[in-house]
N, CA, C and O atoms as a GROMACS GRO file, in nm:
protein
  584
    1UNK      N    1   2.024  -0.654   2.476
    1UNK     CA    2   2.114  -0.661   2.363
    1UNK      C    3   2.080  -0.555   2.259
    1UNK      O    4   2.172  -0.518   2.185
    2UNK      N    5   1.969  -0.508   2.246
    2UNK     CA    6   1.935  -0.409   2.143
    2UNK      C    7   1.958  -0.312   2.164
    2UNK      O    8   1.984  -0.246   2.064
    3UNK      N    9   1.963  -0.244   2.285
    3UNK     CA   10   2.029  -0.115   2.363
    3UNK      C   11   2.195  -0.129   2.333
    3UNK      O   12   2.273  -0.064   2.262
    4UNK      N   13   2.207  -0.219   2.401
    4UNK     CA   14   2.395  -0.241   2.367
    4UNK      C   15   2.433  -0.218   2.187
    4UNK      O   16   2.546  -0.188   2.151
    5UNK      N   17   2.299  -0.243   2.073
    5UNK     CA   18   2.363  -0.270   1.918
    5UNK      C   19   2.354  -0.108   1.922
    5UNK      O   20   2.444  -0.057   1.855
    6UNK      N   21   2.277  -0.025   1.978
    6UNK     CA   22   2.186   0.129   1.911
    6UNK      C   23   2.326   0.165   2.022
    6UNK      O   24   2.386   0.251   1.958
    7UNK      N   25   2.403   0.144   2.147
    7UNK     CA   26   2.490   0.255   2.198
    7UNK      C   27   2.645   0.196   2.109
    7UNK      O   28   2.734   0.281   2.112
    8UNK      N   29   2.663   0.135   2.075
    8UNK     CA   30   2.738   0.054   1.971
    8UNK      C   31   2.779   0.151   1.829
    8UNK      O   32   2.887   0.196   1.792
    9UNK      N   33   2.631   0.159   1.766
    9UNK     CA   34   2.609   0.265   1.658
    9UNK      C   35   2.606   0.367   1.690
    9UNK      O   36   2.656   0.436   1.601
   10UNK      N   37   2.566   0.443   1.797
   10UNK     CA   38   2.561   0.602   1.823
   10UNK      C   39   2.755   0.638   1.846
   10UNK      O   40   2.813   0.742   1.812
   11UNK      N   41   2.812   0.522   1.910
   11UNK     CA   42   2.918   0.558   1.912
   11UNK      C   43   3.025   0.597   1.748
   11UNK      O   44   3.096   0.692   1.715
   12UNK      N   45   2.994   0.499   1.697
   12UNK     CA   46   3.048   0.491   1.564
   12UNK      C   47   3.012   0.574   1.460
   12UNK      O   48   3.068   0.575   1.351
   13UNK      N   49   2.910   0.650   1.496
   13UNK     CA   50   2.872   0.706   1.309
   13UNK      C   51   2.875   0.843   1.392
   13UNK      O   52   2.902   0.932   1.311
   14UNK      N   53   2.865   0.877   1.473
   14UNK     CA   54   2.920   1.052   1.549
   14UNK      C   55   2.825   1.121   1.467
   14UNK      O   56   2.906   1.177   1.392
   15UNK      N   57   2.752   1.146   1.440
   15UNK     CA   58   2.626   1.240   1.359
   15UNK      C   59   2.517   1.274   1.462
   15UNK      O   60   2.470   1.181   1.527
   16UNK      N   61   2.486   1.361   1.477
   16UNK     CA   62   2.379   1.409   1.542
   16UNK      C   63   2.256   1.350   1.541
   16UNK      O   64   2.183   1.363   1.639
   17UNK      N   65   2.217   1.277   1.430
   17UNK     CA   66   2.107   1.191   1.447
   17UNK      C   67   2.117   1.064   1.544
   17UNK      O   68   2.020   1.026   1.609
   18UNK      N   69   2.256   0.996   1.548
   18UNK     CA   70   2.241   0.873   1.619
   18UNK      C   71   2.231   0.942   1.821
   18UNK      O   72   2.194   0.870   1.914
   19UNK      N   73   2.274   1.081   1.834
   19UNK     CA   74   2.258   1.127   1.919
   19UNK      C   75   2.097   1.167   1.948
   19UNK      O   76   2.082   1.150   2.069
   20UNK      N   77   2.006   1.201   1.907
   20UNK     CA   78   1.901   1.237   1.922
   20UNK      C   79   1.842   1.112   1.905
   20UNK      O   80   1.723   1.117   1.932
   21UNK      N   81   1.884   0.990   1.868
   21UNK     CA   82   1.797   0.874   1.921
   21UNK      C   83   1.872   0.849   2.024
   21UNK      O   84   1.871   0.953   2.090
   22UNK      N   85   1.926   0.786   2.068
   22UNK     CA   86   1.995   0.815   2.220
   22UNK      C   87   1.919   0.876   2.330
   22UNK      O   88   1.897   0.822   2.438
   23UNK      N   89   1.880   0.988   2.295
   23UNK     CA   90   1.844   1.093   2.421
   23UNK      C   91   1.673   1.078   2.426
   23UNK      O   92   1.598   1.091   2.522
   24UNK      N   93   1.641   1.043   2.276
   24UNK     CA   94   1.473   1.034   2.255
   24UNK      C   95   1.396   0.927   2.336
   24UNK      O   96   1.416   0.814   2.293
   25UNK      N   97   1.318   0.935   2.433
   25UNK     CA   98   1.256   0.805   2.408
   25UNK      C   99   1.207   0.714   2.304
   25UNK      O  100   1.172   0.749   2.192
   26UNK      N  101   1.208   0.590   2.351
   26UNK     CA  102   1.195   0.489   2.240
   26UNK      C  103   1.017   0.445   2.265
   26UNK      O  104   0.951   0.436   2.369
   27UNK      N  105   0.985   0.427   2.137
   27UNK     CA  106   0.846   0.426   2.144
   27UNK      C  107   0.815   0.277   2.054
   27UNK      O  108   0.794   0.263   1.934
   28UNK      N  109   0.823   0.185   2.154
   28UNK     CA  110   0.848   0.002   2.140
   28UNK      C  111   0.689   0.035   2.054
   28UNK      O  112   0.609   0.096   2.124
   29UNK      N  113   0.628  -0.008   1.872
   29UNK     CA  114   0.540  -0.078   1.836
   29UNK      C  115   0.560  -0.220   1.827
   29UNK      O  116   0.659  -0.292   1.842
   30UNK      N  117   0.428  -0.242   1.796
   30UNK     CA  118   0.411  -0.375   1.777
   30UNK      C  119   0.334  -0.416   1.689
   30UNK      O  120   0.227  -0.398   1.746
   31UNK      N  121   0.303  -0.470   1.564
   31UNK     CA  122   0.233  -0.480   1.421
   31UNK      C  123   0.149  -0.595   1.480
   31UNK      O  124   0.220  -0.689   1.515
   32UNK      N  125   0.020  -0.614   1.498
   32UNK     CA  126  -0.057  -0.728   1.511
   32UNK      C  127  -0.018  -0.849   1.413
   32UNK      O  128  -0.065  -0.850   1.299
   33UNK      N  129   0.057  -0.935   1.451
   33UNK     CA  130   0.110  -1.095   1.378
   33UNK      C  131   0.021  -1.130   1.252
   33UNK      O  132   0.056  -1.199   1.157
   34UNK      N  133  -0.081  -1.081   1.268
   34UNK     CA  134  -0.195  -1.189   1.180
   34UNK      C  135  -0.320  -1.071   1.165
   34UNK      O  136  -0.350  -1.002   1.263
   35UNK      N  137  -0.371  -1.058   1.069
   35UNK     CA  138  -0.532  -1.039   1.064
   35UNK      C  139  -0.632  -1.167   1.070
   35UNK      O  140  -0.633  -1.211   0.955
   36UNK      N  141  -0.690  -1.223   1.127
   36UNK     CA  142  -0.741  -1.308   1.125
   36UNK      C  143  -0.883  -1.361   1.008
   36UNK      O  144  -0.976  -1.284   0.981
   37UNK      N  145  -0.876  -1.462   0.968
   37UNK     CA  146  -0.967  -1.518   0.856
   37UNK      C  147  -1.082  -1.470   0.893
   37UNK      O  148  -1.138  -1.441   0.787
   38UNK      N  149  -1.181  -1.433   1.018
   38UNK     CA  150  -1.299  -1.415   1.022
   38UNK      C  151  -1.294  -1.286   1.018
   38UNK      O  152  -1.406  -1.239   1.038
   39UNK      N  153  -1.187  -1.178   0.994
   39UNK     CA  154  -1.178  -1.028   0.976
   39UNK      C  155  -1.178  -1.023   0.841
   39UNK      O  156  -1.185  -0.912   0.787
   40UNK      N  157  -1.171  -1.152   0.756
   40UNK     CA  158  -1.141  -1.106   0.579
   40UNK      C  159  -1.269  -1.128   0.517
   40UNK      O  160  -1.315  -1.241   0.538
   41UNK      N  161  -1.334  -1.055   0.451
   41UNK     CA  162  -1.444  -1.065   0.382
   41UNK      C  163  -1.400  -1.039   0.266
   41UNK      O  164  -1.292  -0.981   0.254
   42UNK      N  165  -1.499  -1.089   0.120
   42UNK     CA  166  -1.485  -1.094   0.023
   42UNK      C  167  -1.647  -1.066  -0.035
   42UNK      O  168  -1.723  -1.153  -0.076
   43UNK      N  169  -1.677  -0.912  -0.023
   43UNK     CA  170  -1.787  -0.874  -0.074
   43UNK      C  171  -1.769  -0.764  -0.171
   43UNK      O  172  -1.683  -0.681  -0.142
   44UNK      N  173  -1.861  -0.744  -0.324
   44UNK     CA  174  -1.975  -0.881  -0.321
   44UNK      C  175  -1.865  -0.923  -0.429
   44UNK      O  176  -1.778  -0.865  -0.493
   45UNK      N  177  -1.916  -1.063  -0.417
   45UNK     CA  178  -1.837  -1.184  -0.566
   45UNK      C  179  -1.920  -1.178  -0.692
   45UNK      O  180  -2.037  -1.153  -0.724
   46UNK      N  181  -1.819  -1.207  -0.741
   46UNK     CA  182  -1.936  -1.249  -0.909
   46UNK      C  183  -2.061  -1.373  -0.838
   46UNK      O  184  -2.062  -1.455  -0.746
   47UNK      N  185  -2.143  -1.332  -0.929
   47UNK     CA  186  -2.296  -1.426  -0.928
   47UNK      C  187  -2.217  -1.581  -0.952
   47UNK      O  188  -2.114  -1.604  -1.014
   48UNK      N  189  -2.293  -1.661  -0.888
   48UNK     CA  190  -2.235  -1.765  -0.924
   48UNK      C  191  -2.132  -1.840  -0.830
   48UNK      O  192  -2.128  -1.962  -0.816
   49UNK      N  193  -2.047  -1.744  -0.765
   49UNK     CA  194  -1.900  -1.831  -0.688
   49UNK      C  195  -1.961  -1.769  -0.584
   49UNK      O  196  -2.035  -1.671  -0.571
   50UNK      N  197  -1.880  -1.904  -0.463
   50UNK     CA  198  -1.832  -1.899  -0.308
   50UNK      C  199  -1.757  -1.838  -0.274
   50UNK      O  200  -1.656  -1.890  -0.320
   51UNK      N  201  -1.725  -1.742  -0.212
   51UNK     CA  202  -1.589  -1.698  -0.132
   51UNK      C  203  -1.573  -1.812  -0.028
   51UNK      O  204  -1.675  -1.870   0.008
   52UNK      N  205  -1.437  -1.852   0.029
   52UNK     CA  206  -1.431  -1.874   0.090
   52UNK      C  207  -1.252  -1.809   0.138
   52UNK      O  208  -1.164  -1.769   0.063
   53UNK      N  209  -1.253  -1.821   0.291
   53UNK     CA  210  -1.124  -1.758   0.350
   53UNK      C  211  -1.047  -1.853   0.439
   53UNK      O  212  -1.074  -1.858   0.559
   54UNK      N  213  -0.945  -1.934   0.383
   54UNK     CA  214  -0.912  -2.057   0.453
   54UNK      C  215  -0.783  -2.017   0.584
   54UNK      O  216  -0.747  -2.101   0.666
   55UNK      N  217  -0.730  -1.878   0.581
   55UNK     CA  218  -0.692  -1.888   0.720
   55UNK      C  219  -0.636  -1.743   0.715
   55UNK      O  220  -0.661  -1.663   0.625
   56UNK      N  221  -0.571  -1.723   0.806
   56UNK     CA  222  -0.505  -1.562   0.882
   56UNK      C  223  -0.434  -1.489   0.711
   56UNK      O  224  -0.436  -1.549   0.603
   57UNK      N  225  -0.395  -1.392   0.729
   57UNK     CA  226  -0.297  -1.293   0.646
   57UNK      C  227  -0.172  -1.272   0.762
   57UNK      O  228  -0.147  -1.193   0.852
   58UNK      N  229  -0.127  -1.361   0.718
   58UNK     CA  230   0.020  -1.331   0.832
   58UNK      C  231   0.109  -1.177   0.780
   58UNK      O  232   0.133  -1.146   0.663
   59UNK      N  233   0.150  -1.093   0.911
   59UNK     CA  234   0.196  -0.965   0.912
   59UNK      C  235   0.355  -1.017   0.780
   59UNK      O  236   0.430  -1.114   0.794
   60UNK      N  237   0.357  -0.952   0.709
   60UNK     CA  238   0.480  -0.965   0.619
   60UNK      C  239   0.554  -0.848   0.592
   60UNK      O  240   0.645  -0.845   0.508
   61UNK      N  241   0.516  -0.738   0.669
   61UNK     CA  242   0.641  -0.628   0.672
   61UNK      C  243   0.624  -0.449   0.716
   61UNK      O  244   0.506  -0.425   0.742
   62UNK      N  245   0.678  -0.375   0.722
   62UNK     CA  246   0.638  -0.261   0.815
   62UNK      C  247   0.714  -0.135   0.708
   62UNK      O  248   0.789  -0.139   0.610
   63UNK      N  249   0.658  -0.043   0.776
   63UNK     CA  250   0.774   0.051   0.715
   63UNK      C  251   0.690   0.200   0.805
   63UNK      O  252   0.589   0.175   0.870
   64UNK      N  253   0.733   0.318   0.801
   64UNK     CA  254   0.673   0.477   0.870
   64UNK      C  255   0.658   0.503   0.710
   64UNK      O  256   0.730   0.447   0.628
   65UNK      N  257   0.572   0.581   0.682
   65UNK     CA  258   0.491   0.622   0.564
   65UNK      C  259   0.452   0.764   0.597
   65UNK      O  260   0.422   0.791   0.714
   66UNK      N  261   0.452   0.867   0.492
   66UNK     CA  262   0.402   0.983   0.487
   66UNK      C  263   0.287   1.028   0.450
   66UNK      O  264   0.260   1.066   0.336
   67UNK      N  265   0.189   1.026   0.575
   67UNK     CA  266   0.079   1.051   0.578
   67UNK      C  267  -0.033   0.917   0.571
   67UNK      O  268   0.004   0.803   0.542
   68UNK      N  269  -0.189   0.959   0.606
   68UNK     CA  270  -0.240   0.820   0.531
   68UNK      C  271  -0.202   0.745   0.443
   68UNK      O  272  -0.125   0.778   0.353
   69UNK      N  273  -0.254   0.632   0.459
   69UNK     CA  274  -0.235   0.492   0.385
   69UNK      C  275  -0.295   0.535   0.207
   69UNK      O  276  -0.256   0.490   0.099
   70UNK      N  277  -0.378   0.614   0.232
   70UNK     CA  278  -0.451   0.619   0.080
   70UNK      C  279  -0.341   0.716   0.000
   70UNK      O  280  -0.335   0.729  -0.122
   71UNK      N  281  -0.264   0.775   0.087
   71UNK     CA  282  -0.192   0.876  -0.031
   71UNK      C  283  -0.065   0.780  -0.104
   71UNK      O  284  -0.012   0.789  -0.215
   72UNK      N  285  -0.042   0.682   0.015
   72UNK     CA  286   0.078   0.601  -0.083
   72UNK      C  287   0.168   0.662  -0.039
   72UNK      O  288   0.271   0.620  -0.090
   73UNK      N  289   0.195   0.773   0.056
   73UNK     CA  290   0.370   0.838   0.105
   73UNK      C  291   0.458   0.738   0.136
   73UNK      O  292   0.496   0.747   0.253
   74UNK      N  293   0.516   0.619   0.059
   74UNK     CA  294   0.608   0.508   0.125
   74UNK      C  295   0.765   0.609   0.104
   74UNK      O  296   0.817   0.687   0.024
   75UNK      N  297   0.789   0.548   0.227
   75UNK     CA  298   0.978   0.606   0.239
   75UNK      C  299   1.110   0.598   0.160
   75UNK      O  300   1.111   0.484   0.115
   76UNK      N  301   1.167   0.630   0.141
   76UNK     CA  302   1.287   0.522   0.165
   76UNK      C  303   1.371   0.513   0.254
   76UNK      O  304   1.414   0.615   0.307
   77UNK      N  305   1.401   0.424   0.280
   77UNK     CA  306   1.518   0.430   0.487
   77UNK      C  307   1.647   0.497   0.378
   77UNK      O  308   1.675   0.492   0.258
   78UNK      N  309   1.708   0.567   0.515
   78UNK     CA  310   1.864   0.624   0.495
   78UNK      C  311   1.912   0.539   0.508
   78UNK      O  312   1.995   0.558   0.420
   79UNK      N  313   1.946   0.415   0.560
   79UNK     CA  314   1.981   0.326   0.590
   79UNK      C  315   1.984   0.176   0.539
   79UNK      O  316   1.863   0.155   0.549
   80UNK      N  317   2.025   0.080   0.501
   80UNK     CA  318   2.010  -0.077   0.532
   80UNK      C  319   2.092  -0.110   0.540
   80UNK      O  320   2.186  -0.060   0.477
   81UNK      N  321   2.116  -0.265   0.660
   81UNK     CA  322   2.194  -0.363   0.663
   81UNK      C  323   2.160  -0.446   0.682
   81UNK      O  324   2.038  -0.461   0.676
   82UNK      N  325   2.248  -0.558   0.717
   82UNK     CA  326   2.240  -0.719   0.766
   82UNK      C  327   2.285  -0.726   0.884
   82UNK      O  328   2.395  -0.671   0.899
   83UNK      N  329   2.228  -0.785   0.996
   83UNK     CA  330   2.238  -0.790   1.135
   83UNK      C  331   2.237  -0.947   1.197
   83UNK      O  332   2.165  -0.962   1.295
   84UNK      N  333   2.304  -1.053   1.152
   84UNK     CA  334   2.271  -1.193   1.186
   84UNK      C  335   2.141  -1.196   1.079
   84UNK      O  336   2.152  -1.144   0.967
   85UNK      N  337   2.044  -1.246   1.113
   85UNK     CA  338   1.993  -1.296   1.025
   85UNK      C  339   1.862  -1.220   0.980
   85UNK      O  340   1.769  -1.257   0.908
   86UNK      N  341   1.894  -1.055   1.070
   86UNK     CA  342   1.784  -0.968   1.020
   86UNK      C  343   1.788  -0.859   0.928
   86UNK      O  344   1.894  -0.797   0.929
   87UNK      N  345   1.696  -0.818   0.848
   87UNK     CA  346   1.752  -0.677   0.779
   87UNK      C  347   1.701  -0.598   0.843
   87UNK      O  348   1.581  -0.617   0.865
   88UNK      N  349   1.774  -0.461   0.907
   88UNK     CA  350   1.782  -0.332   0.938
   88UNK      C  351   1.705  -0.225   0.863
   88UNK      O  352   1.685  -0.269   0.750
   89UNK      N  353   1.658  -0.112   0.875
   89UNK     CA  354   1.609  -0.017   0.761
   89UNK      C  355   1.650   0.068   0.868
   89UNK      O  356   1.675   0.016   0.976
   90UNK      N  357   1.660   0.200   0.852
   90UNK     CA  358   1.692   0.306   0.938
   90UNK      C  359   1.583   0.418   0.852
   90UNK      O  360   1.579   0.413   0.729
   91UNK      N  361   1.530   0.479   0.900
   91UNK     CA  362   1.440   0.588   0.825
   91UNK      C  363   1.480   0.755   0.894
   91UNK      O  364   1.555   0.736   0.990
   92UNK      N  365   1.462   0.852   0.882
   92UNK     CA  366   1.508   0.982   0.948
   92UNK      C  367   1.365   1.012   0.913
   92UNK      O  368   1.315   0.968   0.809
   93UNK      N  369   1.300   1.083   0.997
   93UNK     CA  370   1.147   1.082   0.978
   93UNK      C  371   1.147   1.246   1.008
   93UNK      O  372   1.043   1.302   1.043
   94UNK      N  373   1.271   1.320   0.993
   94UNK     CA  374   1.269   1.507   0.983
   94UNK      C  375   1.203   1.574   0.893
   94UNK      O  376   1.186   1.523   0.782
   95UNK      N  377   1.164   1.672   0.916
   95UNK     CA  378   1.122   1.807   0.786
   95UNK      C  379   0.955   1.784   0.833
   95UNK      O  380   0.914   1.742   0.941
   96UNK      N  381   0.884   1.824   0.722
   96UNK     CA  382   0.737   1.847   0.749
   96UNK      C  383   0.652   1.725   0.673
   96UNK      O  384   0.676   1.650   0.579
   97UNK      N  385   0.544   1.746   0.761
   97UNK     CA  386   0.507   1.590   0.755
   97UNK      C  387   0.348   1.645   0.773
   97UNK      O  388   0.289   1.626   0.879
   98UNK      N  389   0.281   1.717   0.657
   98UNK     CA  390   0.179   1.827   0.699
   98UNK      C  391   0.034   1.665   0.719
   98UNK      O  392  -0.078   1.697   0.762
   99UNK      N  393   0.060   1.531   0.688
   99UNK     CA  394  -0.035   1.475   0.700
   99UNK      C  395  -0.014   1.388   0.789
   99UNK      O  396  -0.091   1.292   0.800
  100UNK      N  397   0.119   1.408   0.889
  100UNK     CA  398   0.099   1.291   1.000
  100UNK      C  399   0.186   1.208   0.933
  100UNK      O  400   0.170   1.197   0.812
  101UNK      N  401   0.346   1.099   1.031
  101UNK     CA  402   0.402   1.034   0.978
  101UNK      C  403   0.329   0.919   1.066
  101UNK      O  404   0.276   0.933   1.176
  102UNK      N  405   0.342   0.789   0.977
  102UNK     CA  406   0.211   0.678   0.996
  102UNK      C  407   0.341   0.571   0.979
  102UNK      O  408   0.444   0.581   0.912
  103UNK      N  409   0.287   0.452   1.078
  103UNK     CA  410   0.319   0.315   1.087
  103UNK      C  411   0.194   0.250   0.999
  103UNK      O  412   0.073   0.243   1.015
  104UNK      N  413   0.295   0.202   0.890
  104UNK     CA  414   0.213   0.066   0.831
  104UNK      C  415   0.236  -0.050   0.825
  104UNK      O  416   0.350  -0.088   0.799
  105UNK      N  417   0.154  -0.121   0.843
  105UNK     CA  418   0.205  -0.331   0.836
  105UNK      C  419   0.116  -0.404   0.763
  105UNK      O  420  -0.006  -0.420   0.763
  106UNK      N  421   0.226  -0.449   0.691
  106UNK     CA  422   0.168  -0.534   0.597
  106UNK      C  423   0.139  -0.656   0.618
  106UNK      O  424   0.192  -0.732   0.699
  107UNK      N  425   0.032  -0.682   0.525
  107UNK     CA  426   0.022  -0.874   0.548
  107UNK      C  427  -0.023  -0.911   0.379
  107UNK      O  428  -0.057  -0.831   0.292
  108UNK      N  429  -0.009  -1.055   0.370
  108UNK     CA  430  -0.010  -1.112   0.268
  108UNK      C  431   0.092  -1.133   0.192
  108UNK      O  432   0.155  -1.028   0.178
  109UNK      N  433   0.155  -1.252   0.114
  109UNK     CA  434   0.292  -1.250   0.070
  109UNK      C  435   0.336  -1.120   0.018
  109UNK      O  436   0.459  -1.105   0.023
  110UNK      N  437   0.261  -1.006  -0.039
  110UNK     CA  438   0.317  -0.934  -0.134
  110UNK      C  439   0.237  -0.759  -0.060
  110UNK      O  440   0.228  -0.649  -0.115
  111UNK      N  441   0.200  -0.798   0.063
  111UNK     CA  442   0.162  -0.648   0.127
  111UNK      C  443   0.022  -0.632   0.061
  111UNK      O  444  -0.002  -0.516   0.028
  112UNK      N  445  -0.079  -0.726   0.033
  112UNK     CA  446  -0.214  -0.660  -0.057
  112UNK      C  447  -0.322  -0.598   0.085
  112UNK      O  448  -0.414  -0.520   0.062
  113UNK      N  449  -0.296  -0.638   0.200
  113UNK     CA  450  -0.348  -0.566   0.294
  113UNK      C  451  -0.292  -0.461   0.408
  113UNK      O  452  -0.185  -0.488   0.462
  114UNK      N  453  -0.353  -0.360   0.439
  114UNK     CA  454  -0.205  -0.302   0.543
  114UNK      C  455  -0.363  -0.256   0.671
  114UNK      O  456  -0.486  -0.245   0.669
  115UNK      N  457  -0.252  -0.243   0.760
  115UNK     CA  458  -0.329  -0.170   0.904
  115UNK      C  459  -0.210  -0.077   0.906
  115UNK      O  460  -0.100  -0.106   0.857
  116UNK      N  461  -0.243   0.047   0.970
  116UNK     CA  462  -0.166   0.194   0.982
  116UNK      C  463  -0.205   0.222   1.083
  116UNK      O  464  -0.312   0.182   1.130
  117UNK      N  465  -0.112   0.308   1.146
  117UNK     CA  466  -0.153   0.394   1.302
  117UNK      C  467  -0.089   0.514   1.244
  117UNK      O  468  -0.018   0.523   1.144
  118UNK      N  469  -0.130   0.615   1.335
  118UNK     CA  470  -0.036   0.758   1.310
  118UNK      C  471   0.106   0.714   1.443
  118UNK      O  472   0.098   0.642   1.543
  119UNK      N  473   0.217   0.786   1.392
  119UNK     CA  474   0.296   0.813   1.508
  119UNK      C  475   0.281   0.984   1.530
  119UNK      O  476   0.236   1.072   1.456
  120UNK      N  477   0.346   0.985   1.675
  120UNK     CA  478   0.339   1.067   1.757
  120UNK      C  479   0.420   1.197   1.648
  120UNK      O  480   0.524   1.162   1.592
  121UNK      N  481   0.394   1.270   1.635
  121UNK     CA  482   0.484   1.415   1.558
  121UNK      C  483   0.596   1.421   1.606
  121UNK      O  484   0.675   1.443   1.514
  122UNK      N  485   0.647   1.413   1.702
  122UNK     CA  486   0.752   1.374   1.772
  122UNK      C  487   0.864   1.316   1.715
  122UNK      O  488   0.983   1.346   1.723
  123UNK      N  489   0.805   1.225   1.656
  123UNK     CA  490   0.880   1.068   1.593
  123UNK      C  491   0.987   1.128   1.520
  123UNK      O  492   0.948   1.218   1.446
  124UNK      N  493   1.123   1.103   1.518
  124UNK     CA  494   1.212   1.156   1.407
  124UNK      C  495   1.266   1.045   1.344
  124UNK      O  496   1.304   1.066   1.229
  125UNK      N  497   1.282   0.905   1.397
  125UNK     CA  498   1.393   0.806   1.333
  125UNK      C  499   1.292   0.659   1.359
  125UNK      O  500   1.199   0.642   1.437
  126UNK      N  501   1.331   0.601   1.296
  126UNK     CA  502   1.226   0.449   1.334
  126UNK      C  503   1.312   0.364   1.265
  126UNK      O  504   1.346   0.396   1.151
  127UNK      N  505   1.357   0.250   1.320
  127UNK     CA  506   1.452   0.125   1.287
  127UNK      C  507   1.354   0.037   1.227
  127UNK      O  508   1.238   0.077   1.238
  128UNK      N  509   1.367  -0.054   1.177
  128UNK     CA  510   1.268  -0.177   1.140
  128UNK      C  511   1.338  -0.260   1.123
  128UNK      O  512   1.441  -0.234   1.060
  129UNK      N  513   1.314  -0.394   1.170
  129UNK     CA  514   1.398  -0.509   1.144
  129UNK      C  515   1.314  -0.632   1.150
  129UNK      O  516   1.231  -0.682   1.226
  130UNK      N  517   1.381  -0.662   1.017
  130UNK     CA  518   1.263  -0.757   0.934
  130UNK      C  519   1.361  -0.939   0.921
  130UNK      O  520   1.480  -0.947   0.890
  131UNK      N  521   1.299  -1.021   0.943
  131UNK     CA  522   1.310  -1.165   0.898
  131UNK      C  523   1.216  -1.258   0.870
  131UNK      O  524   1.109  -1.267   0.930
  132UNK      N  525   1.262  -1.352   0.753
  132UNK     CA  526   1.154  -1.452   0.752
  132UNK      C  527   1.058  -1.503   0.885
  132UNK      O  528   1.098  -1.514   1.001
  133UNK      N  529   0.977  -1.520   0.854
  133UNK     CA  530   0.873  -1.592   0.994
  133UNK      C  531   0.888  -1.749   0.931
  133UNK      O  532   0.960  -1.789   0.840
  134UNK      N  533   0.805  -1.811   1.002
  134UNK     CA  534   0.815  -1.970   0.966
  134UNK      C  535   0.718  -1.973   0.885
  134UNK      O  536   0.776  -2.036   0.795
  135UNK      N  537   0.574  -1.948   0.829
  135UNK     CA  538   0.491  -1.993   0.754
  135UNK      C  539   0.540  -1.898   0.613
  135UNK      O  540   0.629  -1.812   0.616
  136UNK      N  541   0.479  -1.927   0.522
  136UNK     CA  542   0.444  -1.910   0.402
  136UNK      C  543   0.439  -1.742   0.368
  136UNK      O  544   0.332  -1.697   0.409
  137UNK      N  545   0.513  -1.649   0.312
  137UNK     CA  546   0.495  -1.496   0.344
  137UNK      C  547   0.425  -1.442   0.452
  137UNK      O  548   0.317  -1.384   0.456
  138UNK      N  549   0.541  -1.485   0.575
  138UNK     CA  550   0.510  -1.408   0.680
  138UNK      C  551   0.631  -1.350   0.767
  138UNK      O  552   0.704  -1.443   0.801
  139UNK      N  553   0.664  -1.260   0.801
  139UNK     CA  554   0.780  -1.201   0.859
  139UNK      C  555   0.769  -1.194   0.998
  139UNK      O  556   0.661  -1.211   1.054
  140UNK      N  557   0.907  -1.164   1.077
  140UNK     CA  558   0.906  -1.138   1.200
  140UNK      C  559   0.951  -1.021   1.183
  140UNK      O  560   1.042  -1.005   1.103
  141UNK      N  561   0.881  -0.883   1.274
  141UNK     CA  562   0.885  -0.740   1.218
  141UNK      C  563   0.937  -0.714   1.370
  141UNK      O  564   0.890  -0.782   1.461
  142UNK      N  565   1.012  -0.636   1.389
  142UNK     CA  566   1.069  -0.537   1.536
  142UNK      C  567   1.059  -0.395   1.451
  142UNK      O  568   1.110  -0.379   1.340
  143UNK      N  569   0.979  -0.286   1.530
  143UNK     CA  570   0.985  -0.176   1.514
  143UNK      C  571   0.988  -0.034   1.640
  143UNK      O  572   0.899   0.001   1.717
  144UNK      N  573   1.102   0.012   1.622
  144UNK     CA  574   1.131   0.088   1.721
  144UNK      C  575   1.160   0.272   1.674
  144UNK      O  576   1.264   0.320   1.630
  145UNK      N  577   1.073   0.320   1.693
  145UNK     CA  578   1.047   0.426   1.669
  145UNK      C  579   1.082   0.542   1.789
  145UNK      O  580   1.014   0.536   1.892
  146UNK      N  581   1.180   0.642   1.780
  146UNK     CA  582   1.185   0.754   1.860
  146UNK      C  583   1.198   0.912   1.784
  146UNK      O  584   1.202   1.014   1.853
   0.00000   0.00000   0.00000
């Protein structure tokens, strides 16, 4: 069905970009669901208090970013919609990208932790499609990058 929505759109918007995803391979990520509680440390604390870490950082959202995570290059998609009950982002990931265009995923209601990968130089367009998850700020993320 997701092939059928992307030949759907390539038909309709006639632009050369929805053609060059078309022809690109698709490069299926996948954002690890969770960081897990025994991956979260809390060093060092004030004198005096316990840390303690009572469970996972559920994944709460994605986006392709320009360059490392430390420079802060966040995007903005060319794109958004509503798809049933998901939101869409469309990003065009063209021009120069002298530090590497990067997958980031967030976790924690409000993104206070991220994991990043580089994508391939290659990469020109990356979809993201985001919905509530069932627990407490956590999303269900699809990211398809070509």
């Amino acid at each position: 069905m997701l092939f059928e929505a992307r030949v759907a759109w390539v038909m309709l918007s006639g632009s050369a970009l929805p053609l060059l995803a078309q022809s690109a391979p698709s490069t299926q990520l996948a954002c690890p669901e969770s960081i897990p509680a025994t991956s979260i440390q809390l060093q060092p604390v004030p004198s005096g208090w316990t840390p303690y870490v009572d469970g996972p950082l559920y994944l709460s959202g994605a986006a392709p970013i320009d360059g490392r995570p430390q420079r802060r290059g966040q995007l903005v998609p060319g794109s958004e919609r509503k798809q049933q009950r998901w939101s869409v982002a469309r990003y065009r990931l063209e021009g120069s990208y002298p530090d590497g265009k990067w997958l980031q995923c967030s976790y924690g209601a409000y993104g206070e932790i991220s994991l990043s990968k580089r994508l391939d130089d290659g990469v020109r367009f990356c979809e993201i499609s985001y919905r509530k998850g069932g627990k407490a700020g956590q999303g269900e993320v699809r990211v398809d990058c070509r």
